[in-house]
C-alpha positions in Angstrom: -68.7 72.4 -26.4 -68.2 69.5 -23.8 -71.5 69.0 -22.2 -70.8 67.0 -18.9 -72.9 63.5 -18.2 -77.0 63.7 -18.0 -79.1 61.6 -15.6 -79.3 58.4 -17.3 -75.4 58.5 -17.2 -75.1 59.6 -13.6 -77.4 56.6 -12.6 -75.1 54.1 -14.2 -71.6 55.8 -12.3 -74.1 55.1 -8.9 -74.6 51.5 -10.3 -71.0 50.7 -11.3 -69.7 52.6 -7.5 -72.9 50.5 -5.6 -71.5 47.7 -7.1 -68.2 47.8 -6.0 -68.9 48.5 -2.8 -71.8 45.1 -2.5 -68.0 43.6 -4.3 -66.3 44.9 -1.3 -68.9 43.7 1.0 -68.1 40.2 -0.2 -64.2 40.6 -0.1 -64.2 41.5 3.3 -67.3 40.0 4.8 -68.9 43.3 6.1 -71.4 45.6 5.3 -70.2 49.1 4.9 -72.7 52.5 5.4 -73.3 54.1 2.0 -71.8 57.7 1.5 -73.1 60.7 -1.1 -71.9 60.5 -4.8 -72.1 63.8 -6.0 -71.0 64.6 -9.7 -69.8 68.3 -8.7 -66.2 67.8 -9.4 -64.4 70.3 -11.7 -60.8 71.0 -12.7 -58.1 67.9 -13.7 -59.5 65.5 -10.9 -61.6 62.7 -12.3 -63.1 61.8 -8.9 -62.1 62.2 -5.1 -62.7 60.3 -2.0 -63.4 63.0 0.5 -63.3 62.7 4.1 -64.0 66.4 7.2 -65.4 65.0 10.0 -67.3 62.0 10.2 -68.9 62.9 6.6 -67.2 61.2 3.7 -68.7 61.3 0.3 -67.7 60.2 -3.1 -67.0 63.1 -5.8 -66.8 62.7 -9.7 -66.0 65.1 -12.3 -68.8 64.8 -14.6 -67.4 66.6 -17.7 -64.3 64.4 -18.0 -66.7 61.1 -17.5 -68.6 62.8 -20.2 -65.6 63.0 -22.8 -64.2 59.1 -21.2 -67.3 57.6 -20.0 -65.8 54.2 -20.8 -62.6 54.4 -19.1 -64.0 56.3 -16.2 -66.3 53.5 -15.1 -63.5 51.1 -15.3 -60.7 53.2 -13.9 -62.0 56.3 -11.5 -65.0 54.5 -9.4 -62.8 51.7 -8.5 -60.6 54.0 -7.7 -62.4 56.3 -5.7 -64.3 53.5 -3.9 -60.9 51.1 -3.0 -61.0 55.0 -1.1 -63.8 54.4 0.6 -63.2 51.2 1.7 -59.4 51.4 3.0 -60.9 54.2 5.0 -63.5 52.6 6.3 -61.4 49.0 7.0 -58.2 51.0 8.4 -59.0 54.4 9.2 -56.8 57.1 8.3 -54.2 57.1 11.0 -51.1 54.9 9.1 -52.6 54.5 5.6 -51.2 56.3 2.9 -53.9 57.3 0.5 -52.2 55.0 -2.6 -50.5 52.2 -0.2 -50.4 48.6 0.1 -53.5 48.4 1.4 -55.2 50.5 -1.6 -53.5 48.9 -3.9 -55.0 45.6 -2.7 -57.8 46.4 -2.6 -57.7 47.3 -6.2 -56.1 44.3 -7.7 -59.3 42.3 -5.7 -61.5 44.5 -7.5 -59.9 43.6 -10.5 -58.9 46.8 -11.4 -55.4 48.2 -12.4 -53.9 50.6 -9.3 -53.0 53.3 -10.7 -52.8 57.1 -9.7 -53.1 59.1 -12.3 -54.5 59.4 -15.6 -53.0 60.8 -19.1 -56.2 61.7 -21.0 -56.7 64.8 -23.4 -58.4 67.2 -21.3 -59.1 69.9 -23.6 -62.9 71.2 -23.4 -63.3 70.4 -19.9 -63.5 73.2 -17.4 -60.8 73.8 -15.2 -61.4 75.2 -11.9 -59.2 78.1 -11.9 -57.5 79.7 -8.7 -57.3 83.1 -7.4 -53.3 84.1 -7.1 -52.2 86.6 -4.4 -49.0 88.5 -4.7 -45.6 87.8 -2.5 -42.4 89.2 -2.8 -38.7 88.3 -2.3 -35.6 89.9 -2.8 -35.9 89.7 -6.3 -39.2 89.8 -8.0 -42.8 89.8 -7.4 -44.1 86.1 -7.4 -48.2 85.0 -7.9 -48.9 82.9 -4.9 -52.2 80.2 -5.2 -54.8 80.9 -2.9 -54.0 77.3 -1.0 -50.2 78.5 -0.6 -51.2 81.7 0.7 -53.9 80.1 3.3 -51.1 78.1 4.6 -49.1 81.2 5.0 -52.3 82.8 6.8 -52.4 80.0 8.8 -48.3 79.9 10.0 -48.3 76.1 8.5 -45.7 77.2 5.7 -42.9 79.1 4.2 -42.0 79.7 0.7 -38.8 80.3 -0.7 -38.0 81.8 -4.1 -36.0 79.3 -6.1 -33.7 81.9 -7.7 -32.7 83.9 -4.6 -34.0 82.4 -1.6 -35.4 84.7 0.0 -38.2 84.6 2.3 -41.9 85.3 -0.2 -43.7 87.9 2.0 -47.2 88.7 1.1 -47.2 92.3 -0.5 -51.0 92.7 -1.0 
């Protein structure tokens, strides 16, 4: 069974994201505050940027850096911290999360700017979501808990792709 990354490992992901952001202090001639990097990650996501509030921290999924340690420091922190810093140079107003101005910041860390990731991820644990039950006109549907939030909280609609009828929550 996949064991995700010890201590000695999680100090060298701190290293390899502290030094791209002392890199990105150079590139842009600022200093920039230092945020949390927690290795709590789980599911399909290697690592994640997040942002509520003022708080922003770095996240990293530390079972699939266990099974690609390699390609995770050269890939994911570089990834997650060209994040950081397009947050912290441009806000979040007009920047898309993978625009011009990631992707630039990227290339001048001399990494490649890509989105996703085509690894084997067999043996790692996936988060797994709760599924709530909506109908339509013609069948019962399983509905993710995110979906049905947004429903809760009147900021979508679904449609059933066969009918299209309205899915109404029949829980």
């Amino acid at each position: 069974m996949l064991e995700p990354i010890g201590e000695l490992q999680q100090r060298q992901v701190i290293a390899a994201t502290e030094g791209f952001v002392v890199r990105a202090e150079q590139l842009f001639e600022r200093s920039f505050a230092r945020v949390p990097i927690l290795f709590d990650l789980s599911g399909r996501s290697a690592g994640m940027f997040k942002v509520v509030g003022r708080r922003r921290w770095i996240r990293y999924n530390p079972w699939i850096f266990a099974k690609y340690f390699v390609e995770n420091l050269r890939d994911t922190v570089p990834h997650e911290v060209a994040h950081f810093v397009v947050h912290e140079v441009y806000g979040t107003r007009a920047v898309k999360p993978h625009g011009p101005q990631w992707r630039a910041v990227m290339q001048r860390f001399g990494a490649e700017p890509e989105v996703t990731f085509d690894f084997d991820l067999q043996g790692v644990p996936r988060r797994r979501q709760r599924t709530h039950p909506y109908r339509c006109e013609c069948r019962l549907h399983q509905v993710s808990t995110t979906r049905h939030n947004r429903v809760l909280r009147r900021a979508s609609r679904y449609h059933c792709r066969s009918c299209g009828g309205d899915l109404v929550y029949a829980g």
